[in-house]
C-alpha positions in Angstrom: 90.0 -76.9 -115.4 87.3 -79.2 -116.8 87.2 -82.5 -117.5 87.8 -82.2 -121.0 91.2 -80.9 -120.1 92.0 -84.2 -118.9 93.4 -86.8 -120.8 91.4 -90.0 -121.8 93.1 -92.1 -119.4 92.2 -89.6 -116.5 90.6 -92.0 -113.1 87.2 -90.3 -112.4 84.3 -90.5 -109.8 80.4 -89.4 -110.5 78.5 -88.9 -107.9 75.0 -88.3 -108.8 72.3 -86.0 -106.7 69.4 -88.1 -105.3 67.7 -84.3 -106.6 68.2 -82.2 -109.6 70.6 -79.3 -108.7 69.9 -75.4 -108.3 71.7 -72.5 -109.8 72.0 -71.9 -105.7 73.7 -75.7 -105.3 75.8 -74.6 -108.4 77.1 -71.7 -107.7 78.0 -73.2 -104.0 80.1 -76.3 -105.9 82.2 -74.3 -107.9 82.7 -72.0 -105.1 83.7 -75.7 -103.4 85.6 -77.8 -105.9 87.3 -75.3 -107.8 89.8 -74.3 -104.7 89.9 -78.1 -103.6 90.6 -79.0 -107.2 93.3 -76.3 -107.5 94.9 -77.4 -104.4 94.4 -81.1 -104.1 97.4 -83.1 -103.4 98.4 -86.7 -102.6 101.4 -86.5 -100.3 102.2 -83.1 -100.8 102.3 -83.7 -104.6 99.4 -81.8 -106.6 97.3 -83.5 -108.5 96.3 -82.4 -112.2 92.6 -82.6 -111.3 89.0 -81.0 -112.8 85.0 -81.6 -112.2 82.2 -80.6 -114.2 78.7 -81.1 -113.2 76.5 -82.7 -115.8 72.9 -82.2 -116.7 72.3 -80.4 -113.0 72.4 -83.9 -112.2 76.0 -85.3 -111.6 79.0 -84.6 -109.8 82.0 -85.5 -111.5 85.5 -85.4 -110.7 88.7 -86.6 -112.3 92.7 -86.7 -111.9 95.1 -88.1 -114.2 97.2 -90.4 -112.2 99.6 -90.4 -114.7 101.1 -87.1 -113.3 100.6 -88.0 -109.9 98.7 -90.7 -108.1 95.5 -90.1 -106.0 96.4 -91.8 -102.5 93.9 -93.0 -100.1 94.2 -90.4 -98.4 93.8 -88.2 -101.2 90.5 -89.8 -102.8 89.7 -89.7 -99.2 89.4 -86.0 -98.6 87.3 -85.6 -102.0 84.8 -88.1 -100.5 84.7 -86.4 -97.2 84.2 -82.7 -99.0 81.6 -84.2 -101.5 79.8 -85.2 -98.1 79.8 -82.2 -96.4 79.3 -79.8 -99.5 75.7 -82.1 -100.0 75.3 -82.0 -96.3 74.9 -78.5 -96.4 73.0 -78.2 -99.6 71.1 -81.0 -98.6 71.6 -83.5 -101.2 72.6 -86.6 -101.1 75.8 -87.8 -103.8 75.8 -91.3 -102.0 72.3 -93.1 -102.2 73.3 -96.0 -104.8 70.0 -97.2 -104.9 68.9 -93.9 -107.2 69.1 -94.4 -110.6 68.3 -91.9 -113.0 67.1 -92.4 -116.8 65.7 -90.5 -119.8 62.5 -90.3 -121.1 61.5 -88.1 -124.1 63.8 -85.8 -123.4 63.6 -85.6 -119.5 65.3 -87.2 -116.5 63.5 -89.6 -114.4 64.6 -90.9 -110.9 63.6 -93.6 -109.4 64.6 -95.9 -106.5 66.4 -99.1 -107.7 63.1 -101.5 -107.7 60.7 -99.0 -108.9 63.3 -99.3 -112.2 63.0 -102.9 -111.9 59.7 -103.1 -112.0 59.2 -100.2 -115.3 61.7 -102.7 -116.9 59.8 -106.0 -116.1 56.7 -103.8 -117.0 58.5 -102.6 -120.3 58.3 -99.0 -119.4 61.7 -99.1 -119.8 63.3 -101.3 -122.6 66.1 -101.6 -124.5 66.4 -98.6 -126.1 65.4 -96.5 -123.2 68.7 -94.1 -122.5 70.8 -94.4 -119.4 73.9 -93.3 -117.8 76.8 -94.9 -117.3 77.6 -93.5 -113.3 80.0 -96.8 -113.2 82.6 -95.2 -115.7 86.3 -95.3 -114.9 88.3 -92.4 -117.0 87.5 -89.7 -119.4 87.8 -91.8 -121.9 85.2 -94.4 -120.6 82.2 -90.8 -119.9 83.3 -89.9 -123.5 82.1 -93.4 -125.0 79.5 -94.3 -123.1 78.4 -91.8 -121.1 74.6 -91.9 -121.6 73.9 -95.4 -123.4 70.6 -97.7 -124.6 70.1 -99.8 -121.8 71.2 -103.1 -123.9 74.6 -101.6 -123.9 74.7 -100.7 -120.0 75.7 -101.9 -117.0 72.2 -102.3 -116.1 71.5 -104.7 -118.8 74.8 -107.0 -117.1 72.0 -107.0 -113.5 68.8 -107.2 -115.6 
């Protein structure tokens, strides 16, 4: 199941790579989140629940809480296999301070003040693309997924 087979209203989490991922890191996360999302439950309820990975870039997964509510306990065990599946591809999903952009075409990372200081520098400006890792549900990716900086959540800190 993929996210699109999740209704707008679906909860969701990205976690984005502090690295672009490999066909090898791929191949290894659907061999990972497929079973747990097949299987996840929140007190012994299953949870309708998908992940896609975006632009080799972005780990995303969903569950419409409608059906059945993540628990902490739930949400829990996703965090705790996202951080063991990027322990042993060596990636990290959790470094917040990453934040990745577009330019001409290509994805650019760069630690949070190097992005601050291409802003200040206007390297990046207003209509420089960027992605919306702070989305809630489905419906949020699906609107405003990757966004001119004037309309992101980066703009709100700048």
């Amino acid at each position: 199941m993929n996210l699109n087979s999740l209704p707008d209203h679906a909860r969701i989490w990205v976690y984005q790579s502090n690295k672009p991922l490999t066909r090898e890191h791929l191949s290894k996360i659907d061999a990972v989140m497929t079973p747990f999302v097949n299987q996840w439950q929140a007190h012994g309820k299953e949870l309708s629940a998908a992940y896609e990975v975006r632009s080799n870039r972005w780990l995303i997964l969903g569950v419409d809480e409608n059906a059945q509510e993540a628990t902490g306990c739930s949400i829990d065990s996703s965090v705790h296999l996202i951080q063991k599946l990027g322990d042993e591809m060596e990636v990290d999903f959790f470094n917040r301070t990453l934040i990745v952009w577009e330019n001409e075409g290509e994805l650019v990372e760069d630690q949070m003040h190097d992005f601050w200081a291409k802003r200040k520098a206007n390297i990046i400006s207003d209509a420089t693309a960027v992605f919306n890792t702070l989305a809630k549900n489905v419906g949020e990716l699906k609107a405003s997924w990757k966004v001119p900086f004037s309309e992101s959540w980066h703009a709100d800190m700048w």
